[in-house]
N, CA, C and O atoms as a GROMACS GRO file, in nm:
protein
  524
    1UNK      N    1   0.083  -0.120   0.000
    1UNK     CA    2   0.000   0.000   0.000
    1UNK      C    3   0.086   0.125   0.000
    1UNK      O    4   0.073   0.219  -0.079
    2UNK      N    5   0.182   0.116   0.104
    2UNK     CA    6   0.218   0.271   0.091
    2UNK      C    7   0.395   0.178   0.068
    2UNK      O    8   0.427   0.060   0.049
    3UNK      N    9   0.485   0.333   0.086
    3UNK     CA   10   0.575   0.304   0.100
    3UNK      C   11   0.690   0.225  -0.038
    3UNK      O   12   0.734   0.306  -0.119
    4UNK      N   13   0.738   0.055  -0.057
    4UNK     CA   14   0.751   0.015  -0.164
    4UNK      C   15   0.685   0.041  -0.246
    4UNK      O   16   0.729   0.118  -0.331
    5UNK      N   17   0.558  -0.007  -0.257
    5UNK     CA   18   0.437  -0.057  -0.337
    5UNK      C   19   0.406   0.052  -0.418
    5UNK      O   20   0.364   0.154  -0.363
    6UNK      N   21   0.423   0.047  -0.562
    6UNK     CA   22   0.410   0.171  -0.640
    6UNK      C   23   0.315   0.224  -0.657
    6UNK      O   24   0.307   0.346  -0.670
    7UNK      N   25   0.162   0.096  -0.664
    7UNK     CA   26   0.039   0.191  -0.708
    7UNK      C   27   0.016   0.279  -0.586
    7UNK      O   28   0.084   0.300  -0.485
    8UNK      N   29  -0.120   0.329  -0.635
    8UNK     CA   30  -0.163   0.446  -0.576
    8UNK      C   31  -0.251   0.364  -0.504
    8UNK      O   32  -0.304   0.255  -0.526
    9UNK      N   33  -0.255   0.476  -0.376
    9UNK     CA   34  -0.368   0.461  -0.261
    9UNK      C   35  -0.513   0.465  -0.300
    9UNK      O   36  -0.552   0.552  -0.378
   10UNK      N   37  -0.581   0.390  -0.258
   10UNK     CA   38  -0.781   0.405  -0.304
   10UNK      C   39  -0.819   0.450  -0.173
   10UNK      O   40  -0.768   0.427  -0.064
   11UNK      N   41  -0.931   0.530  -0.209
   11UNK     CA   42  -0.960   0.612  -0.078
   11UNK      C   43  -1.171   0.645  -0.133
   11UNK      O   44  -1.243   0.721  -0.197
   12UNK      N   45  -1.174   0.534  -0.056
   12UNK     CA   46  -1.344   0.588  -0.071
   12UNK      C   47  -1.405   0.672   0.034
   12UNK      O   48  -1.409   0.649   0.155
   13UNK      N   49  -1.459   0.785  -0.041
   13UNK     CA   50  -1.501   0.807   0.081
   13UNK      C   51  -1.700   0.875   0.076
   13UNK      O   52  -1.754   0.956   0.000
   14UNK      N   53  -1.753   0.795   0.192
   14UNK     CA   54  -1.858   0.777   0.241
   14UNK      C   55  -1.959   0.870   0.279
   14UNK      O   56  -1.977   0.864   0.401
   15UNK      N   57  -2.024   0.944   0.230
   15UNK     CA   58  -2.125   1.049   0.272
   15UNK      C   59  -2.210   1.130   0.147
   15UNK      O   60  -2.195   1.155   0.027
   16UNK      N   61  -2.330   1.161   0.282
   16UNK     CA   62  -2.463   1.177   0.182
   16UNK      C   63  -2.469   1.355   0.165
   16UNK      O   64  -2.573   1.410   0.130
   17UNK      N   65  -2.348   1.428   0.195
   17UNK     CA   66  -2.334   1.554   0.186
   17UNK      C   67  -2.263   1.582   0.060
   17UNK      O   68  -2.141   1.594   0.072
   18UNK      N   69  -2.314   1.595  -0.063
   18UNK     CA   70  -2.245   1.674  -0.172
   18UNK      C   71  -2.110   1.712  -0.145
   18UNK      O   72  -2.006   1.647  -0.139
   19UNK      N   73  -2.138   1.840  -0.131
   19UNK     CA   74  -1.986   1.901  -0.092
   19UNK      C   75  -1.945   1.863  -0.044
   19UNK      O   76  -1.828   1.844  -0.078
   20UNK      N   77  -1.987   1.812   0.078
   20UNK     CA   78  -1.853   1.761   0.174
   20UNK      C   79  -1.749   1.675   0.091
   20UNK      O   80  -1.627   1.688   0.078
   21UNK      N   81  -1.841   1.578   0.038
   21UNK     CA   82  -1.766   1.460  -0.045
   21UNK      C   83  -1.697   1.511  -0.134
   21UNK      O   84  -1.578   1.480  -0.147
   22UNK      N   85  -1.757   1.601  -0.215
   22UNK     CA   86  -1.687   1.674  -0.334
   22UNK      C   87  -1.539   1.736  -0.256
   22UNK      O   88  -1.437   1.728  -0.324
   23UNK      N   89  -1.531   1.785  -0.147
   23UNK     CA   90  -1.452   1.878  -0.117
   23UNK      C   91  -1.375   1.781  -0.013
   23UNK      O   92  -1.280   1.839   0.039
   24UNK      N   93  -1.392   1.650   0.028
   24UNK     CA   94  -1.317   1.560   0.093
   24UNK      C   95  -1.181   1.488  -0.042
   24UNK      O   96  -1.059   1.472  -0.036
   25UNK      N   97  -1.285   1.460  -0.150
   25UNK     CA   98  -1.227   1.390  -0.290
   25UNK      C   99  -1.169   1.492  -0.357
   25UNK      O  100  -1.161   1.470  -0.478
   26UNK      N  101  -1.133   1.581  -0.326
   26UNK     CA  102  -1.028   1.739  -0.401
   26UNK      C  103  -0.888   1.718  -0.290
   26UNK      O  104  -0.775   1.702  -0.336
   27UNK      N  105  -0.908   1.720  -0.190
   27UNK     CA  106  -0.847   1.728  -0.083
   27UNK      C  107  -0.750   1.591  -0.116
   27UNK      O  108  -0.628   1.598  -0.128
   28UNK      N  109  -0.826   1.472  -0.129
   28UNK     CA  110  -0.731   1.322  -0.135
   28UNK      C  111  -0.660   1.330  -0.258
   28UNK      O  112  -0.546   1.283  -0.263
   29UNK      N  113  -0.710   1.383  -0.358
   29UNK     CA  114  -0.680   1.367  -0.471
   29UNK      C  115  -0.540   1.422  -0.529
   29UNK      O  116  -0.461   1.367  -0.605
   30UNK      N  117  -0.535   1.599  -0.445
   30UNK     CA  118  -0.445   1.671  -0.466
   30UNK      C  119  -0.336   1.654  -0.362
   30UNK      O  120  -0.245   1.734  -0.335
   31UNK      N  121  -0.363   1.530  -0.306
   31UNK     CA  122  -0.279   1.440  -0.226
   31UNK      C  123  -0.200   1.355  -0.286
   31UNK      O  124  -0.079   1.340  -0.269
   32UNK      N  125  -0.287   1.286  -0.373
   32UNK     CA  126  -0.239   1.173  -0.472
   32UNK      C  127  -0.302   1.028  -0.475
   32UNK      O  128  -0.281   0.932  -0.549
   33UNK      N  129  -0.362   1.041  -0.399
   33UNK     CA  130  -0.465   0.917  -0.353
   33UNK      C  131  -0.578   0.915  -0.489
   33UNK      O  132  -0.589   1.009  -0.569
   34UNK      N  133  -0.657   0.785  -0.494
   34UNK     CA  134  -0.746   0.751  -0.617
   34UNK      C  135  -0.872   0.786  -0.546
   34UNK      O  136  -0.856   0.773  -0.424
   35UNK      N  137  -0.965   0.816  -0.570
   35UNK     CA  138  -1.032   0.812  -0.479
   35UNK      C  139  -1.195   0.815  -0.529
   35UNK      O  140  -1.252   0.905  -0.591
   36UNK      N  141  -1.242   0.709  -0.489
   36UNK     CA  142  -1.384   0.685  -0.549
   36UNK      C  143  -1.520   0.796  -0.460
   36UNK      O  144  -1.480   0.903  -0.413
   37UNK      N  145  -1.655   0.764  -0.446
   37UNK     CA  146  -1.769   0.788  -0.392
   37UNK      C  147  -1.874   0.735  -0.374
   37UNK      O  148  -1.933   0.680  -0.467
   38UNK      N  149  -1.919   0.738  -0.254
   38UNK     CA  150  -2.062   0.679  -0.231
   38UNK      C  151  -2.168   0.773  -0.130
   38UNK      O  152  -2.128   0.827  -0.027
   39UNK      N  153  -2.265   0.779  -0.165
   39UNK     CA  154  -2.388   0.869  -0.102
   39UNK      C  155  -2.417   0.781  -0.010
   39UNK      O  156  -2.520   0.833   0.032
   40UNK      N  157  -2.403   0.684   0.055
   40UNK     CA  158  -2.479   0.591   0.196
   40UNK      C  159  -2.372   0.501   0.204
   40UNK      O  160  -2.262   0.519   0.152
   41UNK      N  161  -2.401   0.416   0.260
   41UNK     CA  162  -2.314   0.304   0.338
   41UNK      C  163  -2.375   0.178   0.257
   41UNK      O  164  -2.301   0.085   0.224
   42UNK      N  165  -2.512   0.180   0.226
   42UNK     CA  166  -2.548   0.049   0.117
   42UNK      C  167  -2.429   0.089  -0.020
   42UNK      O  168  -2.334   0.017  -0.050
   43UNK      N  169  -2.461   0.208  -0.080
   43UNK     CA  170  -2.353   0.219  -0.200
   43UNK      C  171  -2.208   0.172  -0.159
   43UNK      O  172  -2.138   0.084  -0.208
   44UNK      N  173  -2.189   0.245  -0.067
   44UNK     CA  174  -2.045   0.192  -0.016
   44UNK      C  175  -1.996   0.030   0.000
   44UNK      O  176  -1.896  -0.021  -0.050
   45UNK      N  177  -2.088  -0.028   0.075
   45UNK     CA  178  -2.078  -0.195   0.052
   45UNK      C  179  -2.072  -0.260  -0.104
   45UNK      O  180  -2.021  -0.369  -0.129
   46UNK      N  181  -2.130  -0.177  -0.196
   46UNK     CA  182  -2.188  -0.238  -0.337
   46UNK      C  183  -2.013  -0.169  -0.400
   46UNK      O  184  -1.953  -0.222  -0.494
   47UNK      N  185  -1.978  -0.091  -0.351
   47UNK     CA  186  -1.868  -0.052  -0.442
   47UNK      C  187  -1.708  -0.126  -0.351
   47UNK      O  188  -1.599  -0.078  -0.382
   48UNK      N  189  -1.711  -0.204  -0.276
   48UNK     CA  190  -1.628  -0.285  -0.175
   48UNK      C  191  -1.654  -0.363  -0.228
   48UNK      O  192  -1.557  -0.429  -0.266
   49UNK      N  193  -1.753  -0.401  -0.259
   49UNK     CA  194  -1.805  -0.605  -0.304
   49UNK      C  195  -1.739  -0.571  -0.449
   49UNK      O  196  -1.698  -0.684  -0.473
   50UNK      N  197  -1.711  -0.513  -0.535
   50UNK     CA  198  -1.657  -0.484  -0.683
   50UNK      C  199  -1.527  -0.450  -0.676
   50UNK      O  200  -1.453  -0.481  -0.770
   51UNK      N  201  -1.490  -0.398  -0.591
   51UNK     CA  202  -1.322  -0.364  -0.644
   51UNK      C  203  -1.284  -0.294  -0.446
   51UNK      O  204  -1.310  -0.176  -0.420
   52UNK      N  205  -1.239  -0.365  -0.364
   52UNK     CA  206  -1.236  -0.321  -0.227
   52UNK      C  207  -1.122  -0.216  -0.262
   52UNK      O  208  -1.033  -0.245  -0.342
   53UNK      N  209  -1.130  -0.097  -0.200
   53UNK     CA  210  -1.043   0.012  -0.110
   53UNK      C  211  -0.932   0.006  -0.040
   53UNK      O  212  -0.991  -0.024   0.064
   54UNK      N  213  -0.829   0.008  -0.009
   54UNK     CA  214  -0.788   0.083   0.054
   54UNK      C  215  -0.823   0.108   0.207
   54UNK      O  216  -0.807   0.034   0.304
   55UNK      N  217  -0.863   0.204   0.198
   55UNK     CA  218  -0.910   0.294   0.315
   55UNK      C  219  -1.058   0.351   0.267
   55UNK      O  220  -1.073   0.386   0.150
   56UNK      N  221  -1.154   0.358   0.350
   56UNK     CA  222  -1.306   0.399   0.368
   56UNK      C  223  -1.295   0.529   0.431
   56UNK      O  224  -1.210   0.517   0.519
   57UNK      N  225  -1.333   0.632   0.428
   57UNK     CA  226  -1.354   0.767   0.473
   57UNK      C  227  -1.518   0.735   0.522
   57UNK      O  228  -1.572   0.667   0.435
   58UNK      N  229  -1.592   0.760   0.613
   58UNK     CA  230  -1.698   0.706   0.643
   58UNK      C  231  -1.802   0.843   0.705
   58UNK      O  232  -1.735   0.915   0.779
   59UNK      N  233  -1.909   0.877   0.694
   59UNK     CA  234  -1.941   1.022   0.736
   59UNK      C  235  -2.035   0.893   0.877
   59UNK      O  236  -2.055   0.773   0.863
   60UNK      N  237  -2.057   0.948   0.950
   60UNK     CA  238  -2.159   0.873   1.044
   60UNK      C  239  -2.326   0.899   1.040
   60UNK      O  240  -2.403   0.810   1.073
   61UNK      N  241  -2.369   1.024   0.999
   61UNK     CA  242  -2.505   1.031   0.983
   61UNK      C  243  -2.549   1.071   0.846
   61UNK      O  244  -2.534   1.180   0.790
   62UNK      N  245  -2.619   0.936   0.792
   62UNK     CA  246  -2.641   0.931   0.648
   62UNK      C  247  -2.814   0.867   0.607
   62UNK      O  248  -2.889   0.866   0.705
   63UNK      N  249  -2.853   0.835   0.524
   63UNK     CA  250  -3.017   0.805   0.504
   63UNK      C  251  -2.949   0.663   0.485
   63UNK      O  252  -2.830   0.642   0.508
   64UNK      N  253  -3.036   0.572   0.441
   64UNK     CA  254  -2.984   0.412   0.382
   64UNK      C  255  -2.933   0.336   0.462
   64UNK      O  256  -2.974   0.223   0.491
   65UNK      N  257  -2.832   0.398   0.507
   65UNK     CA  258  -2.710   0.304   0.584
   65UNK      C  259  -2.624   0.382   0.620
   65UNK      O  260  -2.551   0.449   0.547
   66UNK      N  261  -2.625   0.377   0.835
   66UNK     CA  262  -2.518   0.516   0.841
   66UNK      C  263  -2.388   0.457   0.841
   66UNK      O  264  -2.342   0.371   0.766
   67UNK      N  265  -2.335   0.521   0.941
   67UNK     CA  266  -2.185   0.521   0.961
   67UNK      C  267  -2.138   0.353   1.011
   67UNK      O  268  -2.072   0.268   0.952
   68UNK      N  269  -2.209   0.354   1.147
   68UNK     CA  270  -2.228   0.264   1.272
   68UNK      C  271  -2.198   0.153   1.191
   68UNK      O  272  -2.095   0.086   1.182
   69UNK      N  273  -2.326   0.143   1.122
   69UNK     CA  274  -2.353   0.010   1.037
   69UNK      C  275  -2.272  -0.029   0.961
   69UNK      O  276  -2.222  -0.140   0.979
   70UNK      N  277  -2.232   0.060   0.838
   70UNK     CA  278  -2.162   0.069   0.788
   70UNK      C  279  -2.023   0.028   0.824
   70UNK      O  280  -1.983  -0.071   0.762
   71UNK      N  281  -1.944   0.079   0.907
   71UNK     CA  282  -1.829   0.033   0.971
   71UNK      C  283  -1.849  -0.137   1.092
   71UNK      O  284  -1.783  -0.176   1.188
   72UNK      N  285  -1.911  -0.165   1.056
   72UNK     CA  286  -1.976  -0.272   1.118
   72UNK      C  287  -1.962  -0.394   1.026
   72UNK      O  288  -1.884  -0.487   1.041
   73UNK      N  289  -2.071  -0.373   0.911
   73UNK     CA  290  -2.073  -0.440   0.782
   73UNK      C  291  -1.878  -0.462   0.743
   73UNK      O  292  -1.805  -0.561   0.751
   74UNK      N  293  -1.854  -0.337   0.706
   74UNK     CA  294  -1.693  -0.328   0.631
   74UNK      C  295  -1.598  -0.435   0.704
   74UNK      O  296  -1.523  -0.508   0.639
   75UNK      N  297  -1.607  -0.437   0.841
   75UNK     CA  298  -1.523  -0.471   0.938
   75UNK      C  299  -1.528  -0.600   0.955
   75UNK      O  300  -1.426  -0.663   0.981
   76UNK      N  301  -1.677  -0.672   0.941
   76UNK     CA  302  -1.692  -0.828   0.924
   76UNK      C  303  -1.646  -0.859   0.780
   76UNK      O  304  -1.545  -0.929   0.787
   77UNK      N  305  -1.677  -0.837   0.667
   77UNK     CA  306  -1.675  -0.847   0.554
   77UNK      C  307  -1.528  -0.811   0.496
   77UNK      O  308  -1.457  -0.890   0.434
   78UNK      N  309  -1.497  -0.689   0.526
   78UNK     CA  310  -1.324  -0.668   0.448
   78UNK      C  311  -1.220  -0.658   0.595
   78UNK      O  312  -1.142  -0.563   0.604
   79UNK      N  313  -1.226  -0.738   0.681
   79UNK     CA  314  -1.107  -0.671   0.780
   79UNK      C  315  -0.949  -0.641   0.760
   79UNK      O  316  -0.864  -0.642   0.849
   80UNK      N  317  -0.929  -0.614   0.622
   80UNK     CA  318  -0.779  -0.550   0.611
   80UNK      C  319  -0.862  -0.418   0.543
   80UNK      O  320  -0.772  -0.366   0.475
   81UNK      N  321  -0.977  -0.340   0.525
   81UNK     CA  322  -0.999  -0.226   0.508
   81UNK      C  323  -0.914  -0.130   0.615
   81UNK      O  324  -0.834  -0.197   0.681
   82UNK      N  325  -0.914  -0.017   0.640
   82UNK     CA  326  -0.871   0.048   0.734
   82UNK      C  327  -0.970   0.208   0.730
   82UNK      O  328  -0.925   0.301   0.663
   83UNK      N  329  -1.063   0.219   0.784
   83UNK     CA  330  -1.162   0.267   0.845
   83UNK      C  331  -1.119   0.422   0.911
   83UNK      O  332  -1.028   0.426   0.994
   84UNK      N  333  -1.180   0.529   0.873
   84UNK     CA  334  -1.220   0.641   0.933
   84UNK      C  335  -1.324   0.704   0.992
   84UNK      O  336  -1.365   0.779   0.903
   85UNK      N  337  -1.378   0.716   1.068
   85UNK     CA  338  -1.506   0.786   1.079
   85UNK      C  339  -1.500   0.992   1.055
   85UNK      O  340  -1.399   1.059   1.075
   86UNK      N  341  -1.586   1.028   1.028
   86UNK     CA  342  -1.591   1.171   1.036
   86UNK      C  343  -1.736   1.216   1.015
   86UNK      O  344  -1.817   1.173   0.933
   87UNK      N  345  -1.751   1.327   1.121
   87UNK     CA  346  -1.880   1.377   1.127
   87UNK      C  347  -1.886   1.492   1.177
   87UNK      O  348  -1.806   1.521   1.266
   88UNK      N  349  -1.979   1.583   1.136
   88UNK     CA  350  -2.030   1.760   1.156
   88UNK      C  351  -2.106   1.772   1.244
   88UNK      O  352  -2.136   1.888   1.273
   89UNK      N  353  -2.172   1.655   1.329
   89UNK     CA  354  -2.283   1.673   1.368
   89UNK      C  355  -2.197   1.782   1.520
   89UNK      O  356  -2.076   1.791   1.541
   90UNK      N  357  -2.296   1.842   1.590
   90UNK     CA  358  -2.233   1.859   1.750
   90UNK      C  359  -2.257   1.753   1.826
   90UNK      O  360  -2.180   1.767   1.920
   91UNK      N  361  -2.324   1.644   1.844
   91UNK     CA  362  -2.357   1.582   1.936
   91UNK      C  363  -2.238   1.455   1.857
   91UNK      O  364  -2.253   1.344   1.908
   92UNK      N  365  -2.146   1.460   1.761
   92UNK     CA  366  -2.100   1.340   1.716
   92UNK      C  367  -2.027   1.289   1.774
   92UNK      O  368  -2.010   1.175   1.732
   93UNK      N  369  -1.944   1.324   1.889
   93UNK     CA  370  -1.828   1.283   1.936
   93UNK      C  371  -1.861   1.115   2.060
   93UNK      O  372  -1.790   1.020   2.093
   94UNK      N  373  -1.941   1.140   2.077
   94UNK     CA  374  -1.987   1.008   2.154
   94UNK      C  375  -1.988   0.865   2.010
   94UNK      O  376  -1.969   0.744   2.017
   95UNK      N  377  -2.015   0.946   1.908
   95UNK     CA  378  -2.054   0.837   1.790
   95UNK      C  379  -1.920   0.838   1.699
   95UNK      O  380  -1.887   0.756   1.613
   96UNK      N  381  -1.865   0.933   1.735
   96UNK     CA  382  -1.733   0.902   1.673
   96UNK      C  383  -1.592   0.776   1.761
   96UNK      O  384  -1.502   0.699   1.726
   97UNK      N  385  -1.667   0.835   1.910
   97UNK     CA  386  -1.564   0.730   1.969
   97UNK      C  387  -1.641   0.569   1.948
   97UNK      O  388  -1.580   0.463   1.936
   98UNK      N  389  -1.782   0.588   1.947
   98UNK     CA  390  -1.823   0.412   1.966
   98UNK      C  391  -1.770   0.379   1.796
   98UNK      O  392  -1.757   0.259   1.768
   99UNK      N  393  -1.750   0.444   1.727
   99UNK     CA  394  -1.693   0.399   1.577
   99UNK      C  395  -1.588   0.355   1.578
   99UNK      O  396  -1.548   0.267   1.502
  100UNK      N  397  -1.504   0.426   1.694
  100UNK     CA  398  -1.364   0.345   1.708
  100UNK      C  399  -1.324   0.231   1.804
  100UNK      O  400  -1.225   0.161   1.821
  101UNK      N  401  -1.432   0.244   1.854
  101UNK     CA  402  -1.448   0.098   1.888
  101UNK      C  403  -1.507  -0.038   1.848
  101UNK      O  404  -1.500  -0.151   1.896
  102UNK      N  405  -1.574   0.024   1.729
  102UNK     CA  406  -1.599  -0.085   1.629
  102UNK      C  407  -1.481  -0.119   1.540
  102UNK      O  408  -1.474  -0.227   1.482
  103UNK      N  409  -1.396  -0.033   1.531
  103UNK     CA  410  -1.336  -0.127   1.436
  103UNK      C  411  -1.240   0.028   1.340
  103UNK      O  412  -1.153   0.020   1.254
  104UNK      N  413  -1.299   0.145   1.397
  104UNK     CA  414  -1.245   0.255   1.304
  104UNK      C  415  -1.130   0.298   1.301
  104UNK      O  416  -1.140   0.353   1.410
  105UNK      N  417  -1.023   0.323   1.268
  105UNK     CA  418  -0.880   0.334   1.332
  105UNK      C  419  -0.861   0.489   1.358
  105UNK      O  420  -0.794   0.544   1.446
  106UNK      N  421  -0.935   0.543   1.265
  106UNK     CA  422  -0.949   0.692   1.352
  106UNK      C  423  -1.045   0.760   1.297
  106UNK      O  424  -1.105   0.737   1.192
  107UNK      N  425  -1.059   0.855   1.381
  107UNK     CA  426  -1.202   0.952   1.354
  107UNK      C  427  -1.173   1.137   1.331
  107UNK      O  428  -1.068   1.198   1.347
  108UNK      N  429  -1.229   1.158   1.314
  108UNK     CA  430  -1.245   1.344   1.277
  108UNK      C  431  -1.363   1.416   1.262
  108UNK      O  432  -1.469   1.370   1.221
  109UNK      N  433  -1.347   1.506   1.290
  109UNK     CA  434  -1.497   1.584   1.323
  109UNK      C  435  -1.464   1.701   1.204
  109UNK      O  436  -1.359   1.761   1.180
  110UNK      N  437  -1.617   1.709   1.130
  110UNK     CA  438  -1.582   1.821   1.007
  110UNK      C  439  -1.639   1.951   1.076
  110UNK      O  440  -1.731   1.961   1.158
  111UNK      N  441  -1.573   2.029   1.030
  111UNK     CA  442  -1.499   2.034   0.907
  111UNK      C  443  -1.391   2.024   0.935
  111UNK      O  444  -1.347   2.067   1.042
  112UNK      N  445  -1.292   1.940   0.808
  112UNK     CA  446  -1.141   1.889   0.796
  112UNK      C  447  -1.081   2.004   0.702
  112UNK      O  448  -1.120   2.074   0.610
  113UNK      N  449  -0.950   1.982   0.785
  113UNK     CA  450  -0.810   2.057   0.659
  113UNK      C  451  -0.714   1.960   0.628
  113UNK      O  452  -0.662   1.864   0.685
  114UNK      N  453  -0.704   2.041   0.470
  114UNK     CA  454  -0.620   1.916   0.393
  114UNK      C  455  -0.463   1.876   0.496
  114UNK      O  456  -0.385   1.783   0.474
  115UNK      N  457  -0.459   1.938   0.564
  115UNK     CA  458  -0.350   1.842   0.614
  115UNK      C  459  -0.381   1.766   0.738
  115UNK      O  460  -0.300   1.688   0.788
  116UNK      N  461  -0.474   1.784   0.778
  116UNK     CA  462  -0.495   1.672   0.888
  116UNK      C  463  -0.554   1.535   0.840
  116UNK      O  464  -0.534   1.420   0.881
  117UNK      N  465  -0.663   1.601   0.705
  117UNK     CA  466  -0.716   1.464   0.624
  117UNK      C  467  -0.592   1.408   0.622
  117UNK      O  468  -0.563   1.327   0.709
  118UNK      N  469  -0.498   1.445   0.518
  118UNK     CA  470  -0.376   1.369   0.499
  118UNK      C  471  -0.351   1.291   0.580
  118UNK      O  472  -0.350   1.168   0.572
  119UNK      N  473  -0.324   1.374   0.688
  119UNK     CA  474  -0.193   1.289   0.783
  119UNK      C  475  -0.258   1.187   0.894
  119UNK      O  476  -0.192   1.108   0.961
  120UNK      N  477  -0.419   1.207   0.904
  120UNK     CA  478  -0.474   1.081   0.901
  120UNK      C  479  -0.514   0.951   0.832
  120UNK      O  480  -0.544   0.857   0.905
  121UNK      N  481  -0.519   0.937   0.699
  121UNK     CA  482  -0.493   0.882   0.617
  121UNK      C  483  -0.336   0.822   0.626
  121UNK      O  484  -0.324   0.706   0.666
  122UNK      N  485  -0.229   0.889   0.593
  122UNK     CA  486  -0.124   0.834   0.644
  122UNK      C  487  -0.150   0.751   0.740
  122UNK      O  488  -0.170   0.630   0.730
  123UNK      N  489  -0.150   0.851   0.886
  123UNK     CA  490  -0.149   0.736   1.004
  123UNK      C  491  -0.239   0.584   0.962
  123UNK      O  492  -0.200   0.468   0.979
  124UNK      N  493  -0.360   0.626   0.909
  124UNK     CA  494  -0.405   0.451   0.968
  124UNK      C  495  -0.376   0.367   0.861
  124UNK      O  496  -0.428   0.256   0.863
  125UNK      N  497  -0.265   0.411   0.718
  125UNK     CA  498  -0.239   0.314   0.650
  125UNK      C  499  -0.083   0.240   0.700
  125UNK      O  500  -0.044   0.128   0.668
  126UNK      N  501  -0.027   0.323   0.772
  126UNK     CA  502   0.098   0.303   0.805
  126UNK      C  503   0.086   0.246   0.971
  126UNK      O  504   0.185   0.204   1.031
  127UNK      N  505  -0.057   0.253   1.034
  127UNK     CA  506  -0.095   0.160   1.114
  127UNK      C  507  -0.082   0.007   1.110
  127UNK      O  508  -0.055  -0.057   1.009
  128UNK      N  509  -0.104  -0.042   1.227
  128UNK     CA  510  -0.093  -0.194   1.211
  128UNK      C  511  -0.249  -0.268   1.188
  128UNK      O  512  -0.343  -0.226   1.256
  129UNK      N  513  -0.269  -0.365   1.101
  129UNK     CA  514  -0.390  -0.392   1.024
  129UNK      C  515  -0.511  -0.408   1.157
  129UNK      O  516  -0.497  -0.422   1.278
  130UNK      N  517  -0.612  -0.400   1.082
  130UNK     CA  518  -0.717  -0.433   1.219
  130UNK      C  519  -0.739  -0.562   1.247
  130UNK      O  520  -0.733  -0.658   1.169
  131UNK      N  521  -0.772  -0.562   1.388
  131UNK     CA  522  -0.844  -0.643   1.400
  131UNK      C  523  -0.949  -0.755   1.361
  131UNK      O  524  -1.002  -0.824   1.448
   0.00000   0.00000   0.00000
């Protein structure tokens, strides 16, 4: 993934906010990372079952299928994914930590700057695999 390995990083990332996503996938991109999209956590599973990620960028409150679930599903199903949570809400931080205890290797509260996206991304690929 990182490091030797020449290709490029895949970086999906998860949420039913337009912009956000739009402006999360500018941010990875002009990073250097590949980086796909999904509006819910059902899309997100349907685009894992076809060609798995990398790393999941995950928003926690979404219509379809939120975060919770979502990182739930990923975690039984792909456990060498490596998992982010991130969310705007004010009340998110209780739901950002039970995310990392499902299985998320780290979390962030939006709004993000391109260098912390980064250098979280870094961290949980250069982390040790999950659980």
């Amino acid at each position: 993934m990182c490091g030797s390995d020449p290709r490029r990083v895949r970086v999906l990332v998860v949420d039913d906010d337009d912009e956000a996503r739009l402006a999360l996938r500018r941010m990875l991109e002009a990073a250097g990372y590949e980086v796909r999209e999904a509006a819910n956590g059902r899309i997100a599973m349907s685009v894992c079952r076809s060609d798995p990620p990398d790393v999941v960028i995950t928003d926690i409150f979404m219509p379809e299928q939120e975060g919770i679930e979502t990182i739930q599903s990923l975690r039984r199903e792909f456990p060498g994914i490596k998992l982010i949570a991130i969310s705007g809400q004010p009340s998110a931080s209780v739901y950002l930590r039970m995310a990392k205890l499902l299985g998320a290797q780290a979390s962030l509260q939006k709004p993000v700057d391109m260098d912390t996206l980064v250098a979280t991304v870094r961290s949980v690929l250069e982390g040790p695999e999950p659980a």
